[in-house]
N, C-alpha and C positions, 0 to 999 in steps of 0.2 A: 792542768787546770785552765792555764792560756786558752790553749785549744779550741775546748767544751766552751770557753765563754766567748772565742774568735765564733763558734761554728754557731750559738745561741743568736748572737747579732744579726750574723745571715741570714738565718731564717726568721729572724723576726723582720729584718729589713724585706725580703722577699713576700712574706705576709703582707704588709705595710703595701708596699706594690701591687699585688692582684685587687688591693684591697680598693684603692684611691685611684689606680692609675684608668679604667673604664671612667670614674667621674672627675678626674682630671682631663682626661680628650674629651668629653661632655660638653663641659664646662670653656675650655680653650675652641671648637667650632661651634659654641654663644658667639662669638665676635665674630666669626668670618662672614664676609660681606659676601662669598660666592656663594652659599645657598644652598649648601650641598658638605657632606662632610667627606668628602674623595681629595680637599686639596684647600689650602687655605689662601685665600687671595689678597685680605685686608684685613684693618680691625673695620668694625662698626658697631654699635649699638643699636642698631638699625631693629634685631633682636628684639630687645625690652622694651623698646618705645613700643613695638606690634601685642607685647602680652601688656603694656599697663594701660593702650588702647581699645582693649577687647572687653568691653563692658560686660560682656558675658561671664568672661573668665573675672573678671574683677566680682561677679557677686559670686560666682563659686569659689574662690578663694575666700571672701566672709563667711559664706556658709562653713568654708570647713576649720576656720578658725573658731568659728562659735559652738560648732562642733565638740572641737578638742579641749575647748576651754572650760564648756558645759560639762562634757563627761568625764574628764581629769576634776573638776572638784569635785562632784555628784562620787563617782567612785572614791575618791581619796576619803571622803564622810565618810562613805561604805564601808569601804576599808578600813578604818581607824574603829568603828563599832566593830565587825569582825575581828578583828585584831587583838582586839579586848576582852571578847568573847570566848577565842580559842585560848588566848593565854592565861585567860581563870579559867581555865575547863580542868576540873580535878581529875577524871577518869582518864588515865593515859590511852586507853584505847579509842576513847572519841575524841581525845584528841588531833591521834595520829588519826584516825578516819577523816574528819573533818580538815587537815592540812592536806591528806590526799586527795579527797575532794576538791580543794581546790589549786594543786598541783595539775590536774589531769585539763581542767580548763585553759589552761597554758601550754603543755605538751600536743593538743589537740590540733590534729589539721585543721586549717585557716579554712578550709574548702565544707567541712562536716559542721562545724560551728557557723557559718554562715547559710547554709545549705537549710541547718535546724533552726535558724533564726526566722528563715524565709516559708517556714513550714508553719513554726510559731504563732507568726506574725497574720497570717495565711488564715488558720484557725477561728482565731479570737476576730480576727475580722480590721486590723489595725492597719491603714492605708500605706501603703511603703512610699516613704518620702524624711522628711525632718526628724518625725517621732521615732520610724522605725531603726535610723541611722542612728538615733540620739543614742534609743534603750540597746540596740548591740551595741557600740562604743561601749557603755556604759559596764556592762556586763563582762565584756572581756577584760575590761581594765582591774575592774575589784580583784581577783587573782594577783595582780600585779603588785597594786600597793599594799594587799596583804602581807605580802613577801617581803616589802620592803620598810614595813614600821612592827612586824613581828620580832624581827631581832632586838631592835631597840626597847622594847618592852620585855625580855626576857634578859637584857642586861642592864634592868635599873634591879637596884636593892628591893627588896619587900619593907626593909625597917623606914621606907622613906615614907611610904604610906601610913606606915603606923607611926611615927613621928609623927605626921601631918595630923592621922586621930586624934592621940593624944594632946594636942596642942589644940583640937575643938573646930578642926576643920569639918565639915560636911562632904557629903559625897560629891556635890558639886566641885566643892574648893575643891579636891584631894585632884580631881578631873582635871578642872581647867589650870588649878596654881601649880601643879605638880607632875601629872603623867603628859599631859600638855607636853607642857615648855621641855621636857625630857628626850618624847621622844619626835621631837619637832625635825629635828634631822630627815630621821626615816619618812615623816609627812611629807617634805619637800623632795625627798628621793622620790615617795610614790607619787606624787602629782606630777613631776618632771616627766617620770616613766610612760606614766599615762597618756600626757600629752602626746609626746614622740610616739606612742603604737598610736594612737588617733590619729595624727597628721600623717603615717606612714600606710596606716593600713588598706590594703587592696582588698582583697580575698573577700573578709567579712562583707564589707561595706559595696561590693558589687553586687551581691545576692539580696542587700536590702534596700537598694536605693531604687525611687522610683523612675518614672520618666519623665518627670518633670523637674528631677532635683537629683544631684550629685553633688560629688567631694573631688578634690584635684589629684587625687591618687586612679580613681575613676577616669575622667575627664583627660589627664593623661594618654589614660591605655588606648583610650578612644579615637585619640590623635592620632598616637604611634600607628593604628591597625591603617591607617586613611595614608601613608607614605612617611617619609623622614623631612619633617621642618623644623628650620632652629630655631623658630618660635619654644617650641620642647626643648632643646637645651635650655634656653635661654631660661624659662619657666623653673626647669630641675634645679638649674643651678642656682637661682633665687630661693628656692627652696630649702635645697642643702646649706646654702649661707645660713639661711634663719635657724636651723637648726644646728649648727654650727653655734649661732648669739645663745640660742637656748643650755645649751652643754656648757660657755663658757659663763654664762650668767647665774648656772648652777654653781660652776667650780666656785667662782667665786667668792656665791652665799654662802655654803658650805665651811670654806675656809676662814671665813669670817667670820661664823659661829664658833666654828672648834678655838680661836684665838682667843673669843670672847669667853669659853669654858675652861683656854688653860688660862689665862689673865683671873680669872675671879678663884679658881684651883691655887695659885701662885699666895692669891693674896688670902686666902685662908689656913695655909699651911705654917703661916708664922703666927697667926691665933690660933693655932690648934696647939702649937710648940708650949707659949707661953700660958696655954689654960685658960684661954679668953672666949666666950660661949660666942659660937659660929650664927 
């Protein structure tokens, strides 16, 4: 049993490794003053002062912030009516049709779904720049937070809703007092998720961006092709931070709710004891 849990560590440790350690040397020749990642000569910051002075890069990094922020809430809506949609859906076969359906959008090569965005887009005549980056972000994210506030709706009770009926709620109330605040976890799961594939995503968002307007996953690769400057360390790893703030800012909220659900659990379980109406 030792063993198996000596040899489980390993491998996790060794995962952990392939995993961090390319954005770890990243990230450590950001500071080298030599200019080059063959040898490190000094620290400097020399790095970030060159990307917070690139006005350029400074609006394409708002662009893709406003980006991610626009289509992480816009999908997250989406998603929460979806979510609601499929899990009253009575007929188990439209159901299970309708979750595959939106399974298959997620398993789907990055390259085919942006490819059909640019065909799309192409069609109807919709100029590729802001709009067209908006509406794909947008579209690949709803899969996402589907997945991620489905659960939470298929583990609340049913009798909480008809409590809430019977007690003269409206559809409204029954919405916002009750499946709401329930499945508020999974909401902030799917908006978190969302953001992170927005800020990350390459593939899609090259097939739709025009020539006058990019994202910094873009804007990147563009660099990269042009030689190796630690201006792009320097960039990634401001990046990887902020998304680092973002996961810990999740764990967090998270944690803070669920404390908030056993604290008010705690303190209804001794009115429950004594017969005292909740």
């Amino acid at each position: 049993m030792g063993g198996k849990f000596k040899l489980a560590n390993i491998y996790l440790f060794l995962t952990f490794v392939v995993l961090y350690a390319p954005i770890l040397y990243l990230m450590y020749y950001s500071f080298n003053s030599g200019g080059t990642m063959h040898g490190f000569e000094g620290f400097t910051l020399e790095w970030y002062g060159e990307v917070f002075q690139d006005t350029r890069l400074m609006i394409i990094v708002i662009n893709t912030l406003v980006i991610a922020l626009l289509s992480a809430a816009i999908a997250t809506i989406i998603g929460i009516m979806g979510a609601l949609a499929i899990d009253r859906m009575q007929r188990r076969r439209v159901k299970n049709a309708l979750l595959s359906l939106n399974n298959v959008l997620i398993v789907s090569p990055d390259v085919i779904i942006g490819a059909s965005f640019l065909i799309l887009f192409t069609m109807i005549g919709i100029k590729l720049g802001f709009v067209s980056v908006l509406l794909s972000h947008i579209a690949f994210s709803i899969p996402i937070t589907v997945l991620m506030i489905l659960p939470r709706l298929q583990e609340m009770s049913p009798t909480l809703i008809d409590a809430a009926r019977d007690l003269g709620a409206t559809r409204r109330d029954v919405l916002t007092k009750v499946i709401l605040p329930f499945i508020k976890p999974g909401i902030f799961t799917g908006f978190f998720m969302a953001l992170t594939y927005s800020l990350d995503d390459f593939a899609v968002t090259f097939f739709v961006t025009g020539s006058g307007y990019s994202t910094l996953s873009v804007e990147i690769y563009s660099r990269a092709r042009q030689g190796v400057a630690l201006s792009i360390n320097a960039l990634s790893t401001l990046i990887f931070l902020f998304t680092v703030l973002l996961v810990v800012g999740y764990y967090f909220i998270t944690r803070r709710t669920q404390q908030a659900r056993d604290k008010a659990r705690r303190e209804q379980e001794p009115a429950a004891e004594m017969g005292v109406p909740r």
